[in-house]
C-alpha positions, 0 to 999 in steps of 0.5 A: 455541494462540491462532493456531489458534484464530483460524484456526478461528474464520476458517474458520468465519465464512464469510470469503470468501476471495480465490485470484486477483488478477483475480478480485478485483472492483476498488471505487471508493473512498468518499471518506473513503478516496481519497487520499494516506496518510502515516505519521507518526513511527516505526512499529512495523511498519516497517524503520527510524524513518526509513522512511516508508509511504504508501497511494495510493487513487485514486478508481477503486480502485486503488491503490499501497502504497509503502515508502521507506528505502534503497529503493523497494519500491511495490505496485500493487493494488485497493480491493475489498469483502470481506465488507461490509469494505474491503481493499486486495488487492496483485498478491501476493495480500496482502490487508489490511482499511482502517479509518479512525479519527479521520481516521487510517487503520489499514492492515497494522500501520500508522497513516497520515495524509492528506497533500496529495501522494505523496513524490517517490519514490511519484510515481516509483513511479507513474510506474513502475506506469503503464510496467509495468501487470502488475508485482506490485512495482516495486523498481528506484527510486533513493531520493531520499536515497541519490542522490549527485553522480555519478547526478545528474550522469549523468542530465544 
């Protein structure tokens, strides 16, 4: 009953709503968002307590939602605007609203943190954004804790 509710209470407040990646108009981010965003600790809303999320927002307004544990499952989307609201929009479609509390950010169920730099497994996921600009999800990195001799050995 409570989620139709809300579902109705949604349509009637003249919520826009976004059909289209393309057509979601990409938002330079302010500064108290851009950054690197880290959870700390267990989360709730994550696979495992040793599963990490992180949030890239660039200056620009993209951005890359990246979550590690036995693999690497990173996102590239946009800061956008949605009814006077920052959210970040995935190639997916998802859509989630950014709100920043005491230097915490609340994002898809999560508490996150600025951190100075990305995980080494993200850095790699940008990487691999950059190589394949139109990927919805980019799931084909080896997470650095499940690397063993022999695939580092034949890297070399």
């Amino acid at each position: 009953m409570k989620k139709w509710m809300l579902i109705a209470a949604l349509a009637l407040s003249g919520c826009a709503q976004i059909n289209n990646y393309e057509s979601a108009v990409k938002t330079p981010a302010p500064a108290h968002l851009q950054g690197n965003w880290q959870t700390v600790g267990p989360q709730a809303d994550l696979v495992s307590n040793e599963a990490i999320a992180s949030l890239i927002i660039n200056a620009d307004g993209s951005t890359l939602d990246c979550r590690q544990w036995q693999r690497i499952i990173a996102k590239p989307g946009k800061l956008t605007l949605l009814s006077g609201d920052y959210v970040n929009v995935t190639r997916q479609l998802r859509v989630m609203p950014l709100t920043v509390e005491d230097n915490e950010l609340k994002y898809d169920g999560l508490t996150l943190r600025k951190v100075d730099r990305p995980t080494v497994d993200c850095q790699k996921a940008e990487a691999a954004v950059a190589k394949q600009p139109d990927a919805a999800v980019i799931q084909n990195i080896e997470p650095e804790v499940m690397r063993t001799v022999i695939s580092q050995n034949s890297e070399q």
